[in-house]
Backbone as ProteinMPNN parsed JSONL, in Angstrom:
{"seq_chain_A": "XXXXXXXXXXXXXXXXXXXXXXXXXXXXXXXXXXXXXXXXXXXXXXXXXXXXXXXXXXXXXXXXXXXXXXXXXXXXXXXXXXXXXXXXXXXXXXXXX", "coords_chain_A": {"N_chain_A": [[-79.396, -79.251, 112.529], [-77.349, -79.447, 110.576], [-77.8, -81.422, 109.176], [-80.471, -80.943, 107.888], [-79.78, -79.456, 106.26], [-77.747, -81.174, 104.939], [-79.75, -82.761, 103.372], [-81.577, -81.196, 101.853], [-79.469, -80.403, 100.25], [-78.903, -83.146, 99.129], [-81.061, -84.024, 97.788], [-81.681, -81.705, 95.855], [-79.364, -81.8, 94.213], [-80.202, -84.867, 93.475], [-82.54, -84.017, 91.933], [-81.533, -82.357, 89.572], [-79.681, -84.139, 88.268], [-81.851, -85.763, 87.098], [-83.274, -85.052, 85.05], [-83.705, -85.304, 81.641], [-82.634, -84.627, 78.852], [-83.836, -83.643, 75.724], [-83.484, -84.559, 72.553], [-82.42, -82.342, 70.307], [-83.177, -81.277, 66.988], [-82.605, -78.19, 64.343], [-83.833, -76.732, 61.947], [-83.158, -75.802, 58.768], [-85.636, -73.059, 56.552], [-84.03, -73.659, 53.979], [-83.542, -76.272, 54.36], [-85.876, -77.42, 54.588], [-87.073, -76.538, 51.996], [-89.211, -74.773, 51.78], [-92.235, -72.177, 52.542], [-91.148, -69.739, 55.285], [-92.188, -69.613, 57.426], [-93.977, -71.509, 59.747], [-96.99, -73.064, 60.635], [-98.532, -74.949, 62.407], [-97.563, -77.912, 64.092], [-96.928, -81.489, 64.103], [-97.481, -84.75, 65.242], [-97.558, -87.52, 63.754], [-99.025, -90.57, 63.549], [-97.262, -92.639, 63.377], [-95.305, -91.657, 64.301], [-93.536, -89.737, 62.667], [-93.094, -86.455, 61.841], [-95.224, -83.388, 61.034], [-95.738, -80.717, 59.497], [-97.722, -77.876, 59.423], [-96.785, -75.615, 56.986], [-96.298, -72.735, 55.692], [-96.488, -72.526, 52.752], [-97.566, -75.252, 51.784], [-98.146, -78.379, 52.747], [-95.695, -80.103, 55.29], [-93.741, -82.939, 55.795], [-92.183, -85.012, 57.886], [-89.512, -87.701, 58.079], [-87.043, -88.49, 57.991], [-86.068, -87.764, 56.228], [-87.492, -84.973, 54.389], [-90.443, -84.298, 52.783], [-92.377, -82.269, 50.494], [-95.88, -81.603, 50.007], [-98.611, -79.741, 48.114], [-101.081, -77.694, 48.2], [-103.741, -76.95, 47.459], [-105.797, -74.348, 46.64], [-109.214, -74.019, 46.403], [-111.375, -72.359, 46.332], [-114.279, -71.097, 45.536], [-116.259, -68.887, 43.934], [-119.569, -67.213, 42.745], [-120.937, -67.608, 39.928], [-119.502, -70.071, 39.017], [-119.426, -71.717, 41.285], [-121.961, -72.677, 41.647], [-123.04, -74.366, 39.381], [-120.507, -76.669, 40.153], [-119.578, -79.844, 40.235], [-119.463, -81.63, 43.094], [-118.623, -84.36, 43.357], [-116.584, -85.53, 42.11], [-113.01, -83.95, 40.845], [-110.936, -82.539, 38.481], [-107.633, -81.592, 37.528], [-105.881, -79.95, 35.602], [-103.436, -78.558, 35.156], [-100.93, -77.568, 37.248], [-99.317, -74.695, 38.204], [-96.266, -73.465, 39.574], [-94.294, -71.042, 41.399], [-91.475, -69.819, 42.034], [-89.491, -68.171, 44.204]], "CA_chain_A": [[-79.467, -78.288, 111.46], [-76.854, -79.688, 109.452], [-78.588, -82.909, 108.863], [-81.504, -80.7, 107.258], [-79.042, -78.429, 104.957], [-77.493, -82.091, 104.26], [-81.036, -83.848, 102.749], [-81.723, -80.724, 101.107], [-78.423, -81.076, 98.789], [-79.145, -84.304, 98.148], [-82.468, -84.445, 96.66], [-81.61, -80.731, 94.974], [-78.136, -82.042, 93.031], [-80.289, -85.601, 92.448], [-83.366, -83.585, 91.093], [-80.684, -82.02, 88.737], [-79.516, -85.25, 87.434], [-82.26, -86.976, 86.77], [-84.068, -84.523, 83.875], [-83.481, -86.028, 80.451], [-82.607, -83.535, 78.179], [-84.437, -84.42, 74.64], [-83.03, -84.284, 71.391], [-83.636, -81.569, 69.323], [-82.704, -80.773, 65.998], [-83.046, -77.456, 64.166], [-83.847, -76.955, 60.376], [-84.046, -73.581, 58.243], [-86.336, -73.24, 55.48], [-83.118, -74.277, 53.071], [-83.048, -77.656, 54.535], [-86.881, -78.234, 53.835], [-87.575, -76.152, 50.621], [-90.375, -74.381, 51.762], [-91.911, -71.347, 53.317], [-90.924, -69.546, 56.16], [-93.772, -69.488, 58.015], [-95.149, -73.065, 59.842], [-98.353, -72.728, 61.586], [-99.033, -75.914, 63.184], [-96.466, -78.674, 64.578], [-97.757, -82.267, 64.889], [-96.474, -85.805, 65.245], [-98.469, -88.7, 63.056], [-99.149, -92.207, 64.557], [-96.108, -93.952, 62.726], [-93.828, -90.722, 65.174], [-93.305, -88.939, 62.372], [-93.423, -84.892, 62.193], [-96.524, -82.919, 59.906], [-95.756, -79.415, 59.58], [-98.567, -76.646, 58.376], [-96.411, -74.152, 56.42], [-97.365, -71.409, 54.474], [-96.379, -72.998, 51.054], [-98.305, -76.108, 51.75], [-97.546, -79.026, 54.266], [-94.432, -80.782, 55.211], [-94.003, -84.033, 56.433], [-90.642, -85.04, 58.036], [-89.426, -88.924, 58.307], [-85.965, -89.009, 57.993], [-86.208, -86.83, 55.258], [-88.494, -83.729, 54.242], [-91.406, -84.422, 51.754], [-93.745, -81.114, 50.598], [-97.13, -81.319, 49.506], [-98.889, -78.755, 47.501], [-102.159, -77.576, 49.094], [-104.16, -76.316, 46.319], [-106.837, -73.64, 46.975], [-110.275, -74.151, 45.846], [-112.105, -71.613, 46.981], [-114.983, -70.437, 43.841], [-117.812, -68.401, 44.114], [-120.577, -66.38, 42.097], [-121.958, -68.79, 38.436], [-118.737, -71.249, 38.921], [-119.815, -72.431, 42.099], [-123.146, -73.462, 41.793], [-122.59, -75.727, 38.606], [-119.654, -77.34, 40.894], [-120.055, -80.994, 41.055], [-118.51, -81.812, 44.147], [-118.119, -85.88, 43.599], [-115.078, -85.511, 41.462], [-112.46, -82.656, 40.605], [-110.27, -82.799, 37.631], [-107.127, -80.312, 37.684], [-105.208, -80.265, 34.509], [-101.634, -78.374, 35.405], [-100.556, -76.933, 38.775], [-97.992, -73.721, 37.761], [-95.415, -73.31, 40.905], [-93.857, -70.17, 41.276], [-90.466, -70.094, 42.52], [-88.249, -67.526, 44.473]], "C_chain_A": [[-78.669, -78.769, 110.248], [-77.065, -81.156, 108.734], [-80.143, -82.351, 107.486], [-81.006, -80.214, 106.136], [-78.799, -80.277, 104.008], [-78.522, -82.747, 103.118], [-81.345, -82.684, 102.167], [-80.945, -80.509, 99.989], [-78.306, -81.968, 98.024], [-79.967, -84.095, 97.614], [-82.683, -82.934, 95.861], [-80.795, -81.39, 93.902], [-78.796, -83.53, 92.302], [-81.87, -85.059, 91.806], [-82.79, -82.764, 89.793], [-80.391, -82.706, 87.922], [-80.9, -85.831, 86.834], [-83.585, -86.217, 85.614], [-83.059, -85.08, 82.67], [-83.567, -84.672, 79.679], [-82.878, -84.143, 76.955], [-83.772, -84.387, 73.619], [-83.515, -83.26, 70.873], [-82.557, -80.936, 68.549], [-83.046, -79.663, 65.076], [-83.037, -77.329, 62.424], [-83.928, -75.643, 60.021], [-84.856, -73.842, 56.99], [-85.44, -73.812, 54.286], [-83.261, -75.549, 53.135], [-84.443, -78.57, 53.628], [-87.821, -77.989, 52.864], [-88.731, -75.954, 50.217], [-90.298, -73.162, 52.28], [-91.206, -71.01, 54.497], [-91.598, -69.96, 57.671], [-94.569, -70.839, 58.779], [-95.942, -71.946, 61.32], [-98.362, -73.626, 62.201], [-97.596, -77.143, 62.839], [-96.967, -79.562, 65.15], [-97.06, -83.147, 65.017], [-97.59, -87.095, 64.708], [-98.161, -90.15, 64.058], [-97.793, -93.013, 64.274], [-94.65, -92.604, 63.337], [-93.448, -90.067, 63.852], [-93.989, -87.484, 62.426], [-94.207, -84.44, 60.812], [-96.355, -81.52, 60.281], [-96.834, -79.081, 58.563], [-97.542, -75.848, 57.906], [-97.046, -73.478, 55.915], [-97.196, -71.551, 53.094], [-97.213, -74.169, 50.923], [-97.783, -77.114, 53.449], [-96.273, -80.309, 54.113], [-94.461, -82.152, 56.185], [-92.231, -84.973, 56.276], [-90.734, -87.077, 58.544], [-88.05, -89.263, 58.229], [-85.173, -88.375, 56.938], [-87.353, -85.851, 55.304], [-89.46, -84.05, 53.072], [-92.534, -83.01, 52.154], [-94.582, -81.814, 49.76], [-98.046, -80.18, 49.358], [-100.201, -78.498, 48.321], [-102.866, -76.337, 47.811], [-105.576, -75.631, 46.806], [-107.766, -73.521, 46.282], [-111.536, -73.559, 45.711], [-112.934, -70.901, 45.35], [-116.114, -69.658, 44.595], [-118.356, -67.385, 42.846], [-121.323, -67.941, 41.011], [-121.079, -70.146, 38.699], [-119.255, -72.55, 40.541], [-121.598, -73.292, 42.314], [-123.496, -74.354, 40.389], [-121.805, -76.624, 39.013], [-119.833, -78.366, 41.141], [-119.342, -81.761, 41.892], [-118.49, -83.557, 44.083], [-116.878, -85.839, 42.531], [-114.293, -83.995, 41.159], [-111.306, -82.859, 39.6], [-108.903, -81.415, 37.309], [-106.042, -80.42, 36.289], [-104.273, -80.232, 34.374], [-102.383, -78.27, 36.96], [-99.259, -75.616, 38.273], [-97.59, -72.933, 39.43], [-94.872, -72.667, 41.132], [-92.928, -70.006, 42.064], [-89.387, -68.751, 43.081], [-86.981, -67.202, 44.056]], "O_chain_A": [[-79.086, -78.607, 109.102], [-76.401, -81.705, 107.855], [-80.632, -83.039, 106.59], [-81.57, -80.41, 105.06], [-79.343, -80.617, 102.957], [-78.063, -83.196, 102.067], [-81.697, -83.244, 101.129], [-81.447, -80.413, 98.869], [-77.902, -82.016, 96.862], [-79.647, -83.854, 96.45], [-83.737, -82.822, 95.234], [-81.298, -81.584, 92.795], [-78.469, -83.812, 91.149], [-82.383, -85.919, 91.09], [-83.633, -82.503, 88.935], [-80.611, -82.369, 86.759], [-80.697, -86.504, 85.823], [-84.656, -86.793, 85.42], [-81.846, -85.236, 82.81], [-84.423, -83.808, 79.872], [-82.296, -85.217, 76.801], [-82.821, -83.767, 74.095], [-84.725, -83.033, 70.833], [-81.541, -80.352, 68.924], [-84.165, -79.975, 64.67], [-82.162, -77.897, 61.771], [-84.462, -74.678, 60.568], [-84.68, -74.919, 56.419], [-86.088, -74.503, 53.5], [-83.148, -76.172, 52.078], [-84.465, -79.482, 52.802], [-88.874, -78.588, 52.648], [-89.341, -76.345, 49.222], [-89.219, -72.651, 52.58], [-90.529, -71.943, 54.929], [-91.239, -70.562, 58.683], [-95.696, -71.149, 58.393], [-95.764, -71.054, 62.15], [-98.04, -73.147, 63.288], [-96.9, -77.241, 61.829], [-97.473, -79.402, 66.261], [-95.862, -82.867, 64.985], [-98.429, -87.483, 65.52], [-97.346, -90.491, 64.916], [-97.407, -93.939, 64.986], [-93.476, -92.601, 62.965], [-92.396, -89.557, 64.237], [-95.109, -87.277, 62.894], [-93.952, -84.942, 59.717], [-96.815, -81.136, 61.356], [-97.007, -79.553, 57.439], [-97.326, -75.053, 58.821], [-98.251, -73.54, 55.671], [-97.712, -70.767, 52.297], [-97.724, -74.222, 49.804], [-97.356, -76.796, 54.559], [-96.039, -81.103, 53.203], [-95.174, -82.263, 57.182], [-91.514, -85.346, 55.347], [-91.67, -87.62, 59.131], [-87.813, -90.456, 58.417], [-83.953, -88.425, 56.782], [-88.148, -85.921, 56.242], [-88.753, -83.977, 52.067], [-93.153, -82.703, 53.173], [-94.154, -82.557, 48.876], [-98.335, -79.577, 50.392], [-100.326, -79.284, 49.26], [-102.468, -75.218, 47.488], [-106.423, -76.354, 47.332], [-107.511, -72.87, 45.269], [-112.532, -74.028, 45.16], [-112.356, -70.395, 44.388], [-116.656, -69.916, 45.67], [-117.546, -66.861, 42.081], [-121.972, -68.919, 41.381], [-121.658, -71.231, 38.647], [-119.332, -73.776, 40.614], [-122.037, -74.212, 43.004], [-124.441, -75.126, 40.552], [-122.034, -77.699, 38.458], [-120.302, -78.505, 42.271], [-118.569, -82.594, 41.417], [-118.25, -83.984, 45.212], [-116.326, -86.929, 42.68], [-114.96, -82.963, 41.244], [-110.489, -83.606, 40.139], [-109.299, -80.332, 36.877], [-105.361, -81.444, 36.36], [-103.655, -81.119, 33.786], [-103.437, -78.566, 37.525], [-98.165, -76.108, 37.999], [-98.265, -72.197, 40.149], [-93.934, -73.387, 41.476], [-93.38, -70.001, 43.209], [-88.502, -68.396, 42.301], [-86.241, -66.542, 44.786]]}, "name": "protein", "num_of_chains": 1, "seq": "XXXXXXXXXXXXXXXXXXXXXXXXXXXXXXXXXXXXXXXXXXXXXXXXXXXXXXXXXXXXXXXXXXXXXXXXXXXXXXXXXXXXXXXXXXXXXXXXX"}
């Protein structure tokens, strides 16, 4: 009996050891000067991180880079003159908290 308690301590205390606990670092919207809000959480081929937010999308490398995500959405007379092989945008006006 105490041969069975024994081999069950072992391979409990070394199934204990032997999980890798990962890194993980936490950010607040201050750090990466965007919304609140991410939707989607990916990881690009070159290991860096591609956040969806709700201000546009973020893209983490060692640093934080945003990109604007500009909504294009037309309909009624504007859309069917629309020539979809080029798009020409003149400003962008960014509205700030």
């Amino acid at each position: 009996m105490f041969k069975y308690y024994s081999i069950l301590i072992i391979f409990s205390i070394s199934n204990i050891y032997s999980q890798e606990i990962p890194p993980i670092q936490n950010f607040t919207p201050n750090d990466y000067n965007a919304g609140i809000q991410n939707w989607m959480i990916s990881q690009a081929k070159d290991h860096s991180i591609v956040v969806a937010n709700g201000s546009g999308i973020l893209h983490f490398n060692s640093d934080w880079n945003f990109y604007i995500i500009l909504n294009v959405a037309m309909g009624g007379e504007i859309a069917s003159d629309f020539n979809f092989d080029t798009m020409e945008v003149d400003y962008v006006r960014v509205y700030q908290e």
